[in-house]
N, CA, C and O atoms as a DFTB+ gen file, in Angstrom:
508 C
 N C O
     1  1     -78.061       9.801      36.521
     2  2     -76.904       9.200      37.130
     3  2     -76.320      10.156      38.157
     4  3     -76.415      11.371      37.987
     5  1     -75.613       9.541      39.405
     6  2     -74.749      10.532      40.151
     7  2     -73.728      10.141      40.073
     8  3     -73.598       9.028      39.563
     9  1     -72.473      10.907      40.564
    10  2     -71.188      10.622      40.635
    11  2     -70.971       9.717      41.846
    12  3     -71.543       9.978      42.904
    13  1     -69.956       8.391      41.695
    14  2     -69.662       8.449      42.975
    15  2     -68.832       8.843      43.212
    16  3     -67.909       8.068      42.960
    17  1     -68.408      10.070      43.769
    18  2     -68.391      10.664      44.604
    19  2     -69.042      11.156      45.870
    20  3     -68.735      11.439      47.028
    21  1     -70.123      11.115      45.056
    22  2     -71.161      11.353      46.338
    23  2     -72.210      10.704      46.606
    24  3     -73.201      11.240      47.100
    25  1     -72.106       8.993      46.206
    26  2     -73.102       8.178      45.635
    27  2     -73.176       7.210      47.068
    28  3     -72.242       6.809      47.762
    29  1     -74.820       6.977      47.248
    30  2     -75.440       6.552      48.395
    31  2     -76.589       5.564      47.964
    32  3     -77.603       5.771      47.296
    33  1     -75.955       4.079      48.743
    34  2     -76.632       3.005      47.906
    35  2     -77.189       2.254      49.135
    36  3     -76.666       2.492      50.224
    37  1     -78.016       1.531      49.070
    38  2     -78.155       0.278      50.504
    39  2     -77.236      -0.876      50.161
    40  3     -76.855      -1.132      49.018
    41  1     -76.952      -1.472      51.130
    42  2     -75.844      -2.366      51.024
    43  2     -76.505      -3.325      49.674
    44  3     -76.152      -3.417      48.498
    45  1     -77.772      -4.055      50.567
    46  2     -78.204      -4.948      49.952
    47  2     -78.496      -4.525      48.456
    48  3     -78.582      -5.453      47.652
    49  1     -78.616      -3.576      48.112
    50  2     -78.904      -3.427      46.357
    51  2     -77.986      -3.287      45.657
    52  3     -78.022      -3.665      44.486
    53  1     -76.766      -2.617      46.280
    54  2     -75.455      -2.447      46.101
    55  2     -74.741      -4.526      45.578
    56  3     -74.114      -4.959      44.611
    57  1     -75.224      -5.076      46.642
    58  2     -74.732      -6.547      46.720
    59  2     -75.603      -7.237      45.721
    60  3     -75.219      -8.394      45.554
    61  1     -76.490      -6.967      45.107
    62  2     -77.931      -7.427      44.275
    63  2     -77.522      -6.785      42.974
    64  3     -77.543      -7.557      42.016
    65  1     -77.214      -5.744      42.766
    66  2     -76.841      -5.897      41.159
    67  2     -74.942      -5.929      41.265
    68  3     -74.372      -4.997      40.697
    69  1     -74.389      -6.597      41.715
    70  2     -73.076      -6.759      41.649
    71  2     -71.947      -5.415      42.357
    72  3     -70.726      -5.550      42.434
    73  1     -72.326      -4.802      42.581
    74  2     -71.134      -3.966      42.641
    75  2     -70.997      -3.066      42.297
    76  3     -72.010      -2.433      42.001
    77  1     -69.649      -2.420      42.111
    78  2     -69.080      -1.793      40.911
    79  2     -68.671      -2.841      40.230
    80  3     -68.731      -3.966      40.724
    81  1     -68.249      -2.640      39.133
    82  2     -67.777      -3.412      37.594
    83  2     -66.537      -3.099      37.723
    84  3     -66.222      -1.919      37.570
    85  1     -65.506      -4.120      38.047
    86  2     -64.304      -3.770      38.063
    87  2     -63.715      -4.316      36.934
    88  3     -62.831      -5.172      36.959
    89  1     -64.239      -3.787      35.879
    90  2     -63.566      -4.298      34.484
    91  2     -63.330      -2.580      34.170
    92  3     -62.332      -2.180      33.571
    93  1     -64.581      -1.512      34.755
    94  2     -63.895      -0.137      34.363
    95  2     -62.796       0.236      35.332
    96  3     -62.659      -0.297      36.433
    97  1     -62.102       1.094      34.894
    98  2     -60.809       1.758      35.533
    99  2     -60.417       3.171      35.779
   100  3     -59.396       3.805      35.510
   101  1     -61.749       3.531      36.484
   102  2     -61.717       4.556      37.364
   103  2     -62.473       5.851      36.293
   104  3     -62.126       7.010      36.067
   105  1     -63.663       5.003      35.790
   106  2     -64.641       6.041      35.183
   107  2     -65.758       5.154      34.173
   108  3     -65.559       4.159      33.477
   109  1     -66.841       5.855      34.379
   110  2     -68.182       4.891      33.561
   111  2     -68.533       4.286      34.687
   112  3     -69.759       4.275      34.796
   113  1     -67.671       3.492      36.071
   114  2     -68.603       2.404      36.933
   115  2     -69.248       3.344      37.643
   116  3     -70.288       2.716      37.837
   117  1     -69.426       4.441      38.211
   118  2     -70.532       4.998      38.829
   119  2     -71.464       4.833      37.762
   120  3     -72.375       4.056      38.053
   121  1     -71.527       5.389      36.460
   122  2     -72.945       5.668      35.934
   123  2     -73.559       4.310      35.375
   124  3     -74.741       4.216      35.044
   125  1     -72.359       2.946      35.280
   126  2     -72.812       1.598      35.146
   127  2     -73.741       0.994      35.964
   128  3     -74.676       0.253      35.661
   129  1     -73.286       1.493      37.289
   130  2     -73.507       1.108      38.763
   131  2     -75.118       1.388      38.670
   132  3     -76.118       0.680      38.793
   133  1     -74.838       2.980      38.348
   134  2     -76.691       3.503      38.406
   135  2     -77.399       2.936      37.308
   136  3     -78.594       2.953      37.606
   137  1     -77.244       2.497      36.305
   138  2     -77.874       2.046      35.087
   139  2     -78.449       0.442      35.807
   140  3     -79.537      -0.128      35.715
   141  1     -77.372       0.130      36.415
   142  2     -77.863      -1.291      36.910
   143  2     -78.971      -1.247      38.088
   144  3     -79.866      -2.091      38.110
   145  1     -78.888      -0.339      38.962
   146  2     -79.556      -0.292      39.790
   147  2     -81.128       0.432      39.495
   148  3     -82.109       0.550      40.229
   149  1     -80.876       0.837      38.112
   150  2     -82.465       1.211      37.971
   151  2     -83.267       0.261      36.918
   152  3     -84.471       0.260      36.664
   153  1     -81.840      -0.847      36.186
   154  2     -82.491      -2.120      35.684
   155  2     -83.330      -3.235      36.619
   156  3     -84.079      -4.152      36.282
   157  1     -82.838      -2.714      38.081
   158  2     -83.033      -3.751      38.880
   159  2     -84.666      -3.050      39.444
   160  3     -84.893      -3.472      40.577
   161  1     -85.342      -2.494      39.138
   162  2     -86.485      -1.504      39.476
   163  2     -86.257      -0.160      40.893
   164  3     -87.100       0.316      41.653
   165  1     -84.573       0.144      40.756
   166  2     -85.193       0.829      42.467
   167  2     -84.691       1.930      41.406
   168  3     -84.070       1.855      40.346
   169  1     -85.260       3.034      42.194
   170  2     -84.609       4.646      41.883
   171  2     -83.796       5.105      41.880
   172  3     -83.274       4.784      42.948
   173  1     -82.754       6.164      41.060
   174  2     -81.397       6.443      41.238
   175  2     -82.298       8.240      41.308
   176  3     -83.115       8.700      40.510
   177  1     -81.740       8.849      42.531
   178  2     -82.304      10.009      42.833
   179  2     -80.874      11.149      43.302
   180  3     -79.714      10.799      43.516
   181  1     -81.264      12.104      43.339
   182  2     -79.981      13.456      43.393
   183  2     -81.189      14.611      44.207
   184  3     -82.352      14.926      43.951
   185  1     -80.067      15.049      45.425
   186  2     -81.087      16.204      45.878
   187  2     -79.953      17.436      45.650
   188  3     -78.806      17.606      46.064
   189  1     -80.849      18.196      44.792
   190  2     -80.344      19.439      44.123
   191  2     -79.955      20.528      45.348
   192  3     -79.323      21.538      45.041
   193  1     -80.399      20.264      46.907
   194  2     -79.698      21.237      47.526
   195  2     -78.396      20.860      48.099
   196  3     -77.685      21.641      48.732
   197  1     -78.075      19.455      47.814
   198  2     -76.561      19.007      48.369
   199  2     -75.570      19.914      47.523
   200  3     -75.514      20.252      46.341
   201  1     -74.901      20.128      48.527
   202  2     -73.159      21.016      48.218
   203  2     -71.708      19.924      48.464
   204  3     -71.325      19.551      49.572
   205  1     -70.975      19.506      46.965
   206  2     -70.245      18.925      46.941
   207  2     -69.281      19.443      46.444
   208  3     -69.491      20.224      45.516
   209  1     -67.946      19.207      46.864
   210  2     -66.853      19.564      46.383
   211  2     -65.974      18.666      46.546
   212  3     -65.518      18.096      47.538
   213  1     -65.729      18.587      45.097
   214  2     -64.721      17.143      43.869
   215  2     -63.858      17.421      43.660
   216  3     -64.129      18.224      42.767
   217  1     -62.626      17.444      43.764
   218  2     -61.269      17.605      43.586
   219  2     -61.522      16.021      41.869
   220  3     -61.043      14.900      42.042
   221  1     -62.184      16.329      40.698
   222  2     -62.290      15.766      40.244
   223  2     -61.152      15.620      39.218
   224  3     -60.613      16.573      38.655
   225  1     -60.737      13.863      38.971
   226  2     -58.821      13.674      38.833
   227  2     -58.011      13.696      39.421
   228  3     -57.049      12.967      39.178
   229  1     -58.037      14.793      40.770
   230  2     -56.978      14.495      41.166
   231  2     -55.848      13.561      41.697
   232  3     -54.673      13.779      41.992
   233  1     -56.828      12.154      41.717
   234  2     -55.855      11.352      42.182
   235  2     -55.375      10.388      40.815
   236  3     -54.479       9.544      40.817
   237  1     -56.260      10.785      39.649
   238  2     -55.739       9.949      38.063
   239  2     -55.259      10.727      37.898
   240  3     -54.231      10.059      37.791
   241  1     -54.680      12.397      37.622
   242  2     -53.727      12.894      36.982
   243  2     -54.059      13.086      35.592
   244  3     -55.161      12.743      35.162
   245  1     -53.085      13.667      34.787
   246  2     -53.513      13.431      33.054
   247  2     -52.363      12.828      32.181
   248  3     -51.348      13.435      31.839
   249  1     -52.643      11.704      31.915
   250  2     -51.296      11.571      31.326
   251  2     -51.868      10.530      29.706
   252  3     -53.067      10.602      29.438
   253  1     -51.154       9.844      28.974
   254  2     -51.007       8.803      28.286
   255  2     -52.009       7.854      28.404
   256  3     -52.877       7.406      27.656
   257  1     -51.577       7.630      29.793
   258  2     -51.921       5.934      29.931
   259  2     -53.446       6.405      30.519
   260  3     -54.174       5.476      30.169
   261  1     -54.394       7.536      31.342
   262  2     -55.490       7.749      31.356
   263  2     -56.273       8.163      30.120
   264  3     -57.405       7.850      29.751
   265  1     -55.687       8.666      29.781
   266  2     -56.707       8.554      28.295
   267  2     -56.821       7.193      27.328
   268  3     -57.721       7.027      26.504
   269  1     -55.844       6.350      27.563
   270  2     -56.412       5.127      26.876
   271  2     -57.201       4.325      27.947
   272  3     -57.578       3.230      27.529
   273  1     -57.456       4.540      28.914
   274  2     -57.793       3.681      29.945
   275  2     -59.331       4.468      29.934
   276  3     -60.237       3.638      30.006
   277  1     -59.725       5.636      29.871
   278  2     -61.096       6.444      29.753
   279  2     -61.417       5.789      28.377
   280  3     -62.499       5.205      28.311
   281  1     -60.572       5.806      27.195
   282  2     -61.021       5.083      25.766
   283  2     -61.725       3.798      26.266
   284  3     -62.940       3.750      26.457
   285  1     -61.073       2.998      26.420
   286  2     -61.392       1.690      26.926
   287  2     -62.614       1.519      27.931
   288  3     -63.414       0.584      27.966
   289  1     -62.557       2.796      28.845
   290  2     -64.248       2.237      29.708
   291  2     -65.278       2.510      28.675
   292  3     -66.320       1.855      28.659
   293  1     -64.976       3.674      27.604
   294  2     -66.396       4.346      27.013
   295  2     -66.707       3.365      26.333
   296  3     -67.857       2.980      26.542
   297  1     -65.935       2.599      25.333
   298  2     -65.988       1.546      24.627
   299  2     -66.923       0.184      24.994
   300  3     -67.883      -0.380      24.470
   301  1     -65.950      -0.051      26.398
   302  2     -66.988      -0.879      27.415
   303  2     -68.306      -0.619      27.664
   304  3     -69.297      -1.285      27.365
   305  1     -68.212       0.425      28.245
   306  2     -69.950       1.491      28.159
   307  2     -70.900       1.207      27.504
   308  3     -71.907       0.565      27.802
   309  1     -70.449       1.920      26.132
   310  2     -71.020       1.659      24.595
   311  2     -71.430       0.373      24.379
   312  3     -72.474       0.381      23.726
   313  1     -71.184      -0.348      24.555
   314  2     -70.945      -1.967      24.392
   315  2     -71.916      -2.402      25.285
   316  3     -72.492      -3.380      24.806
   317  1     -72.331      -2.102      26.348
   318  2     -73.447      -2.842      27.502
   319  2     -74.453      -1.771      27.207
   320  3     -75.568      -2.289      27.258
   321  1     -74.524      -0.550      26.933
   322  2     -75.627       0.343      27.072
   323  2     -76.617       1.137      25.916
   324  3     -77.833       1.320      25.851
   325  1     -75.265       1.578      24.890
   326  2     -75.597       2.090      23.571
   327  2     -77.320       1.162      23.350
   328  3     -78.271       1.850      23.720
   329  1     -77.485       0.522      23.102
   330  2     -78.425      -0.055      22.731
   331  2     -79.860       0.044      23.415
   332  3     -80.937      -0.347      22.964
   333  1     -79.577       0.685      24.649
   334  2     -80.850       1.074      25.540
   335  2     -80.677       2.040      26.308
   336  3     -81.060       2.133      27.475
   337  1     -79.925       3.016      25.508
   338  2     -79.801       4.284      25.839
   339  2     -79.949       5.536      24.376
   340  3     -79.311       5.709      23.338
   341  1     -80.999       6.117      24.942
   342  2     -80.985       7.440      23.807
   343  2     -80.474       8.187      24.556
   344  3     -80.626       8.144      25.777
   345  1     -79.638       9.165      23.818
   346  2     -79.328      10.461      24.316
   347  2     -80.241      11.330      24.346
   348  3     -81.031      11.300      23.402
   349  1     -80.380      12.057      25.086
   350  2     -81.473      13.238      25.695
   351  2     -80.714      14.500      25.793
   352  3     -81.568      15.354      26.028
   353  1     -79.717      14.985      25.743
   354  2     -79.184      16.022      26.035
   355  2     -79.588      17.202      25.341
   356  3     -80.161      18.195      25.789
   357  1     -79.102      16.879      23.874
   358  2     -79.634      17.958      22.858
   359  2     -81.181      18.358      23.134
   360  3     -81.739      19.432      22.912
   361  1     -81.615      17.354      23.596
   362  2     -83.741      17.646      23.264
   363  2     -83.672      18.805      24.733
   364  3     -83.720      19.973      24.349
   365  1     -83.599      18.701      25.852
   366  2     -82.930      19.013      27.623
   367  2     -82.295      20.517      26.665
   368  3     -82.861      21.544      27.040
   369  1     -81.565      20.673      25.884
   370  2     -80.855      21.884      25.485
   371  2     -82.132      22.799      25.116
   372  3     -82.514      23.808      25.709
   373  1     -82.756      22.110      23.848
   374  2     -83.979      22.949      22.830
   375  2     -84.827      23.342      24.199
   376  3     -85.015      24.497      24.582
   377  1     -85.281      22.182      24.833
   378  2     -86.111      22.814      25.668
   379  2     -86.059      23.703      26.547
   380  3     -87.005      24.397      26.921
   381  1     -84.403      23.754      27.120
   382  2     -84.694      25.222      28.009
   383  2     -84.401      26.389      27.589
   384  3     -84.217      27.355      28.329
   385  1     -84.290      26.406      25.631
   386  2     -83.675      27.336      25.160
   387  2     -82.066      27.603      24.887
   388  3     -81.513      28.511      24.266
   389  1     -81.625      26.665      25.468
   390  2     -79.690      26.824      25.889
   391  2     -79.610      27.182      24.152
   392  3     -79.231      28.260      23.693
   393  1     -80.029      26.091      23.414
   394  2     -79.657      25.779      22.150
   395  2     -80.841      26.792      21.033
   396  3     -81.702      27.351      21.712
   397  1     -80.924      26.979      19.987
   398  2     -82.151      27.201      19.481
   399  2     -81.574      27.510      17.730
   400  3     -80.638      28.211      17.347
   401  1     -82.285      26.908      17.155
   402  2     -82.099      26.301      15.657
   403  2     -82.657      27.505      14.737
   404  3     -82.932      28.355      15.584
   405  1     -82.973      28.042      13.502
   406  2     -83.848      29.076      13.152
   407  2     -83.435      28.469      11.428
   408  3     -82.338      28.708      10.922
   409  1     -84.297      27.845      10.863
   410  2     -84.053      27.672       9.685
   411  2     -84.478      28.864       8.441
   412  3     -85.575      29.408       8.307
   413  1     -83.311      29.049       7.655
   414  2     -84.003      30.454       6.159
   415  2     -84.488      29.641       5.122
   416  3     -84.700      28.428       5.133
   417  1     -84.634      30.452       4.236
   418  2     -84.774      30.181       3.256
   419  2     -83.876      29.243       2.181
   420  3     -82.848      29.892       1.984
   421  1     -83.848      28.552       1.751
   422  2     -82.668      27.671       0.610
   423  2     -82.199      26.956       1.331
   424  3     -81.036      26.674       1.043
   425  1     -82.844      26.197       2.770
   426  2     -81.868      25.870       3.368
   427  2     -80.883      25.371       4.407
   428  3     -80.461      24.282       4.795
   429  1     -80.614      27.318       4.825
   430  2     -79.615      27.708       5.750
   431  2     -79.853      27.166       6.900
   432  3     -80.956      26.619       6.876
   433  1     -79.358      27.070       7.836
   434  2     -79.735      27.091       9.294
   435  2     -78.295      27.754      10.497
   436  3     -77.085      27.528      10.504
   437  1     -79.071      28.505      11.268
   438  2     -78.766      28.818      12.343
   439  2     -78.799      28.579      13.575
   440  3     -79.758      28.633      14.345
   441  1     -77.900      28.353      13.732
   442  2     -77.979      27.786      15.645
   443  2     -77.442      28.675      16.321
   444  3     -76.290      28.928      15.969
   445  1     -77.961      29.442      17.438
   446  2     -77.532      30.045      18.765
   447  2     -77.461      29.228      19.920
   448  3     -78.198      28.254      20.073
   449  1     -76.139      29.777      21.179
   450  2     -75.931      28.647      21.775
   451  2     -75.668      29.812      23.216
   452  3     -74.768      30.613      23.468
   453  1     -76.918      29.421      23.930
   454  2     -77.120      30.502      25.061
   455  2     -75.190      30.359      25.964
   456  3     -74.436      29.400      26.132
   457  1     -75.109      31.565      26.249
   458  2     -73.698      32.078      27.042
   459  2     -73.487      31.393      28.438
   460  3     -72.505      31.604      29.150
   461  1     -74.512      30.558      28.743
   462  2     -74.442      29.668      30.051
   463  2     -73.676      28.631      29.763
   464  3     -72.924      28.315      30.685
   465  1     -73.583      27.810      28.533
   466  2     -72.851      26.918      28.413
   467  2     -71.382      26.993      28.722
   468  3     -70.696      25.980      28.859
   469  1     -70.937      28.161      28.825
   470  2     -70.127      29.104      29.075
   471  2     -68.582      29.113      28.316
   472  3     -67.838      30.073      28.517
   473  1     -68.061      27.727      27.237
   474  2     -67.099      28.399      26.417
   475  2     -67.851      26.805      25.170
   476  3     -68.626      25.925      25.546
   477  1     -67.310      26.952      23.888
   478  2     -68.010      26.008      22.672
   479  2     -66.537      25.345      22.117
   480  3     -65.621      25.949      21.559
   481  1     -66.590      24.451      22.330
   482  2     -65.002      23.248      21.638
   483  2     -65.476      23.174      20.522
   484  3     -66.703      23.106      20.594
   485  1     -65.118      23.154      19.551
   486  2     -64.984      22.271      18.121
   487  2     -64.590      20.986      18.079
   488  3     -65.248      20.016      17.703
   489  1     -63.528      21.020      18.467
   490  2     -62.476      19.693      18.531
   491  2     -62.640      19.031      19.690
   492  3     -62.669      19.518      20.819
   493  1     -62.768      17.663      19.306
   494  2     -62.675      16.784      20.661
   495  2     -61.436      16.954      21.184
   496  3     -60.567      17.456      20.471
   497  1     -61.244      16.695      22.071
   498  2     -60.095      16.801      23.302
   499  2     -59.466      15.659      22.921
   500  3     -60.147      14.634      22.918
   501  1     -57.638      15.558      22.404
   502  2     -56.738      14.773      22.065
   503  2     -56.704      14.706      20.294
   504  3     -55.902      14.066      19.614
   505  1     -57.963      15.673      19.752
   506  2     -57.765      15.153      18.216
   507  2     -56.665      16.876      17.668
   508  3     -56.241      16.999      16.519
């Protein structure tokens, strides 16, 4: 998926799988957008030497009423995609090493979590 922010579509495919989804509210319709457009057979592609800079939020702010409104797209999300979407992230972690598991004896297990990730939450954000 890319952000739009920096997201570059042809009209006509853009007009062929609908749009954006204006049922989300200002998060999830970019990566809806791309999910649709690669249901529709074309490619969703990113060139790793583009340089972007996102003032990302700044025009939602943080308040109350955006966090129930981010609740509400993921939900939406979940709801059209969960079902034909695996997560890949964790496997993307093992493989470049970020992550790495080491099971003992009785048991135990250990996880190391390479210093690139660069700080580790416990807690979801708002709990």
């Amino acid at each position: 998926m890319v952000t739009g922010a920096c997201l570059l579509v042809r009209r006509d495919l853009f007009e062929k799988v609908g749009g954006f989804d204006t049922g989300y509210l200002n998060s999830f319709e970019d990566v809806d957008l791309c999910l649709r457009v690669r249901e529709a057979g074309a490619a969703v592609r990113y060139c790793p030497d583009s340089v972007l800079y996102h003032l990302e939020s700044a025009t939602r702010g943080d308040n109350p009423v955006r966090a129930e409104r981010d609740l509400a797209n993921g939900r939406r999300f979940r709801e059209r995609w969960a079902a034909r979407l695996e997560p890949d992230d964790h496997r993307y972690y093992l493989e470049d090493g970020l992550i790495r598991f080491s099971y003992r004896d009785q048991g135990y297990v250990t996880m190391a979590v390479s210093p690139l990730f660069g700080r580790v939450v416990t807690d979801p954000p708002g709990s």
